[in-house]
C-alpha positions in Angstrom: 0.0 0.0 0.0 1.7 3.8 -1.1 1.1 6.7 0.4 -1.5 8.8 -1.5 -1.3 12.3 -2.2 -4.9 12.3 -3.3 -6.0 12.1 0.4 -4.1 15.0 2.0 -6.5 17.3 -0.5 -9.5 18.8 1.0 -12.1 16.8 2.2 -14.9 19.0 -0.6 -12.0 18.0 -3.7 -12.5 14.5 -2.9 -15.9 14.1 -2.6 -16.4 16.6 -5.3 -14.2 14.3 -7.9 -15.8 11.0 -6.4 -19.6 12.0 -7.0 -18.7 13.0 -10.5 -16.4 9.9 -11.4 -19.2 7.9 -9.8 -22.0 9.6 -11.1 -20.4 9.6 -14.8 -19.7 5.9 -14.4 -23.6 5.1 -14.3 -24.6 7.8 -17.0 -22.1 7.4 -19.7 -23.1 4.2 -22.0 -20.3 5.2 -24.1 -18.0 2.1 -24.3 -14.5 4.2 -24.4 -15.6 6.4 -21.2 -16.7 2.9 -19.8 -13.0 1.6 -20.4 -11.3 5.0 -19.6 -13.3 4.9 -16.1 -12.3 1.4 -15.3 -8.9 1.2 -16.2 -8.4 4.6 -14.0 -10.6 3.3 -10.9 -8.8 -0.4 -11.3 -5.0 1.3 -11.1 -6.4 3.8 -8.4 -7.7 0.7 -6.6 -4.4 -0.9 -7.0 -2.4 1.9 -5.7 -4.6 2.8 -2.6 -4.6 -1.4 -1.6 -1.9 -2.8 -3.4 -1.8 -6.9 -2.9 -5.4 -7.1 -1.5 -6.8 -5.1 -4.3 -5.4 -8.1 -6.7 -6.6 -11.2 -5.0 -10.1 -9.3 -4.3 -10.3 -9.0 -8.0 -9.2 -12.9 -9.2 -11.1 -14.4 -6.2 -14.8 -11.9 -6.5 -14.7 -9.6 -9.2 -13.7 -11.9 -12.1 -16.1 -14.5 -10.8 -19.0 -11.7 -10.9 -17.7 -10.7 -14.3 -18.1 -13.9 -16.1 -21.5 -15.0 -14.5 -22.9 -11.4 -15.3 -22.0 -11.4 -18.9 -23.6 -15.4 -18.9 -26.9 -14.4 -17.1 -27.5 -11.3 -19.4 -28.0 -12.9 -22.7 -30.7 -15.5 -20.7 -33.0 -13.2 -19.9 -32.5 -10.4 -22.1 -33.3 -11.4 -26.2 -33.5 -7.5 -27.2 -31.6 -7.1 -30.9 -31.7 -7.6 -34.4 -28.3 -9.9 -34.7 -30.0 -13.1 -34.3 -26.9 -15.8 -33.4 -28.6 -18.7 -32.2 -31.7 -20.0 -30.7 -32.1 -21.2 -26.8 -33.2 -24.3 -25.7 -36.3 -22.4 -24.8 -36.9 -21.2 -28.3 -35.8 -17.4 -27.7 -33.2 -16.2 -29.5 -30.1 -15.4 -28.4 -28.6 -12.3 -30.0 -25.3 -10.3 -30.2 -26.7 -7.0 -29.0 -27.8 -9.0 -25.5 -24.3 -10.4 -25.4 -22.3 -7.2 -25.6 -24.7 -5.1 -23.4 -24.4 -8.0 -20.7 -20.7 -7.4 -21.3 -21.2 -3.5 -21.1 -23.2 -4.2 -17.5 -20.6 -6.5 -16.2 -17.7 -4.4 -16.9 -20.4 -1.2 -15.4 -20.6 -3.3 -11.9 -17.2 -3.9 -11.6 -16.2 -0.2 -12.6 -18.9 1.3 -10.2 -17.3 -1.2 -7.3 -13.6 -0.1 -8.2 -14.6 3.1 -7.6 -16.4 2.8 -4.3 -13.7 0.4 -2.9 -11.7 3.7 -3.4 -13.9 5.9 -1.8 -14.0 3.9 1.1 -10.4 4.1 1.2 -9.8 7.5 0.8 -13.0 9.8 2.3 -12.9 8.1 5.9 -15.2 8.9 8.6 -13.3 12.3 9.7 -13.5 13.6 6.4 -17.5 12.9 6.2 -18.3 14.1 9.6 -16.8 17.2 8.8 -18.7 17.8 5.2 -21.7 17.0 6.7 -21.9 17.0 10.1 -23.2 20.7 10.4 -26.1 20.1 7.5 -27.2 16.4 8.9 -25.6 15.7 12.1 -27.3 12.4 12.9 -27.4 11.2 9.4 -23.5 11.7 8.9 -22.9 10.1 12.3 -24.7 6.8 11.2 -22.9 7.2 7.5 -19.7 7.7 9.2 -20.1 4.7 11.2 -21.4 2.6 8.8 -18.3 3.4 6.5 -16.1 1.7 9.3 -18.3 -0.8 9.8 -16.4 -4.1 8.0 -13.2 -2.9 8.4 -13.4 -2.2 12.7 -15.5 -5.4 12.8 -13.2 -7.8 10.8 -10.9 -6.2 13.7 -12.8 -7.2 16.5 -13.9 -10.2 15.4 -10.8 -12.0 15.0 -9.9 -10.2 18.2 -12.4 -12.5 19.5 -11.9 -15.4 17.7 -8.1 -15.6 19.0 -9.6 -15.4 22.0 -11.8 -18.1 22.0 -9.0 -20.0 20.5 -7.3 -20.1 23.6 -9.6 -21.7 25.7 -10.6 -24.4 23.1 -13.8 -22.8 21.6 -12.7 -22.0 18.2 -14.6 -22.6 15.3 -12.4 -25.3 14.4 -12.2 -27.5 17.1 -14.5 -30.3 17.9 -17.1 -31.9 15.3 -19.5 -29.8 13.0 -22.5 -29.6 15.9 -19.7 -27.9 18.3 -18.1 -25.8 15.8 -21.4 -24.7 15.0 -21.8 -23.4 18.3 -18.6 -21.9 19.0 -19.6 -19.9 15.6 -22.6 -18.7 17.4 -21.0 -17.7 20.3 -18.2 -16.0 18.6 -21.4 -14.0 16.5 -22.7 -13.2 19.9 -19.7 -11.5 21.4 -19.5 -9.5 18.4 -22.8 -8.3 18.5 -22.8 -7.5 22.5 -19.8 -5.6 21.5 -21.1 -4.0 18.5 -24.6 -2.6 20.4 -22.6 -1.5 23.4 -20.0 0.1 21.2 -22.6 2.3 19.5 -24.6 3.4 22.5 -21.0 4.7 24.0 -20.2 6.2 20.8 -23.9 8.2 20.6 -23.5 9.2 24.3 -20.1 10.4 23.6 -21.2 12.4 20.8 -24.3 13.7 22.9 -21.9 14.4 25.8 -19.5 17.0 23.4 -23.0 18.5 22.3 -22.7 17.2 18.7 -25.1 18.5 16.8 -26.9 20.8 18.9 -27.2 24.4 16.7 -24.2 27.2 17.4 -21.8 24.0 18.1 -18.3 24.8 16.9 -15.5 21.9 16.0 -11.6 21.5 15.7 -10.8 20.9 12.3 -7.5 19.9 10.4 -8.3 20.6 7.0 -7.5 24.3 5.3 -8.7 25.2 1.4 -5.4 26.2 0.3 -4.0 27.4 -3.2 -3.9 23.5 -4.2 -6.9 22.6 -3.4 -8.4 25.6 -5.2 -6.5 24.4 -8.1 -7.8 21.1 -8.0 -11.6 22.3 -7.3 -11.1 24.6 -10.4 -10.1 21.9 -12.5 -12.5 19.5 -11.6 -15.3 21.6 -12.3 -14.1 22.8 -15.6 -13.5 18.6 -16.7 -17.3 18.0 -14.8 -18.9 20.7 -16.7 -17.5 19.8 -20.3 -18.5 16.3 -19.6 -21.9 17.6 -19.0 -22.3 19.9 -21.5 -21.0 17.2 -23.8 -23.8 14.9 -22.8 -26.4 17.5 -23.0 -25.3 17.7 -26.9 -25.2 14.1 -27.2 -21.4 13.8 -28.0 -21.2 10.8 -25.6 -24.3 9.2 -26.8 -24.9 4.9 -27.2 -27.4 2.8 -27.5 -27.1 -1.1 -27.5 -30.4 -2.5 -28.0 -32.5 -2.9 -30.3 -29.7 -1.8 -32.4 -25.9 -0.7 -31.4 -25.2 3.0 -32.8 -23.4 6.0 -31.6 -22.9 9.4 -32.2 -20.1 9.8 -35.0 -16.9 10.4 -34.4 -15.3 14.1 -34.8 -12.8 16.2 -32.7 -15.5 17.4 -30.0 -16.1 13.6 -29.2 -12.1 13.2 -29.0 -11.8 16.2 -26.7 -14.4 15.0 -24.6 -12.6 11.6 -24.1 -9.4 13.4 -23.6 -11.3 15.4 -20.8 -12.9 12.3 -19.2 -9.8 10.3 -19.0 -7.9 13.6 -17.6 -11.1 13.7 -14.6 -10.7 9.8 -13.7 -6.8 9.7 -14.0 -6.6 13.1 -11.8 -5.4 11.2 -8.7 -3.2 8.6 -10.3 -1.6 11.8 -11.9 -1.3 13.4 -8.6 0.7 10.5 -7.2 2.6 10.2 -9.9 3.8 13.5 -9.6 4.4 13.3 -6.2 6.0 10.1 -6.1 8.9 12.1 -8.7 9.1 14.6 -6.6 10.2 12.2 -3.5 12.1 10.3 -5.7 14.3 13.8 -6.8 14.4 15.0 -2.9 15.5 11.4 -1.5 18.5 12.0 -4.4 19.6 15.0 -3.3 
């Protein structure tokens, strides 16, 4: 795992550039933004877990890929490209195919970037966007953000434990693993309930949330982060504007068409890749500029 410059910007830049990768992720049916957007959220993903981010993908998302591209085509016979007919008598076509393709690679894009969001907006960062407009909600969102990380924590925390007296889940024969299992899930939740009625009466203690409340804060909108905002509005708005026009339009079914290619299309891909590839960028740069210091 590196060190990511990306997260030292201000809390509003991230969240800012996350809704809009995000958003544009689910909007664009454009098969080059599709491919721009994962290959950026893929490396970004790589870069922010390193090892874990691998095996997660060969163990869960390559799995989901393939059965999402197999189940498309089953239930959806939409097209005019008539390849074969199913055992059922509908037809199975190639415009059902490469939309289940477009859907599977649209799942796995939309998780790449969420994996990191999670990794990069932590609960700190969220508290403080939007702990002034929706106190309670962004203390529940906050929480549930650490949720499997702090309980994968705890719950081997109990599990080696439990280990030690002999009540692991794998010792004994199915029936007592079973209920060592259970007991393991009970401690957990004990702990988890307990642990969020001190965290609400520690909150309600500090007088979070009540109106006039002020709060420490570590992060300061600087020149770079200005920078960064500007430039991530100009990229947003160009993408949208684009769309309004229908530069970035595709359709896949009944019939597979696009709008033709020309240089405002290519500036808008140029402009999309530049949005989703803005943190690798940033690291990149950084990383040379360590690398030149360490020299000297």
């Amino acid at each position: 795992m590196n060190k990511d410059a990306f997260s030292g910007y201000h809390p509003t830049v991230s969240m800012l550039f996350f809704v809009l990768v995000i958003g544009f992720a689910m909007v664009l049916n454009h098969p080059v933004c599709l491919g721009l957007s994962l290959i950026c959220a893929l490396i970004y993903s790589l870069y922010l877990r390193g090892k874990k981010t691998a095996r997660f993908n060969l163990l869960y998302m390559l799995p989901l890929l393939l059965i999402t591209i197999l189940i498309n085509p089953l239930f959806s016979h939409q097209g005019v490209t008539i390849l074969a007919y199913l055992p059922s008598g509908n037809p199975l076509t190639l415009e059902s195919i490469i939309y289940g393709v477009f859907a599977a690679f649209l799942l796995i894009t939309v998780i790449g970037w969420f994996s990191c969001f999670n990794a990069v907006m932590s609960s700190d960062k969220f508290v403080y966007l939007f702990g002034r407009l929706i106190p309670a909600l962004s203390l529940i969102l906050s929480m549930s953000l650490r949720f499997v990380p702090h309980f994968t924590t705890q719950i081997k925390i109990i599990s080696n434990a439990q280990k030690c007296v002999g009540r692991d889940v794998s010792n004994g024969g199915i029936l007592k693993r079973a209920k060592h299992g259970i007991k393991i899930l009970s401690v957990l939740v004990t702990w988890a309930l307990e642990n969020a009625i001190e965290t609400a009466d520690s909150m309600k203690s500090r007088g979070y949330g009540l109106p006039g409340r002020t709060a420490f804060s570590i992060y300061r909108f600087d020149k770079r982060d200005k920078n960064a905002m500007l430039f991530l509005l100009l990229c947003g708005g160009g993408i949208i504007t684009g769309i309004m026009l229908g530069k970035l339009k595709f359709v896949y079914m009944p019939i597979m068409y696009g709008t033709a290619f020309d240089v405002w299309q290519a500036g808008l891909f140029v402009l999309y890749f530049a949005l989703c590839a803005m943190p690798i960028i940033i690291n990149i740069v950084g990383d040379l500029k360590w690398r030149t210091i360490n020299k000297l």
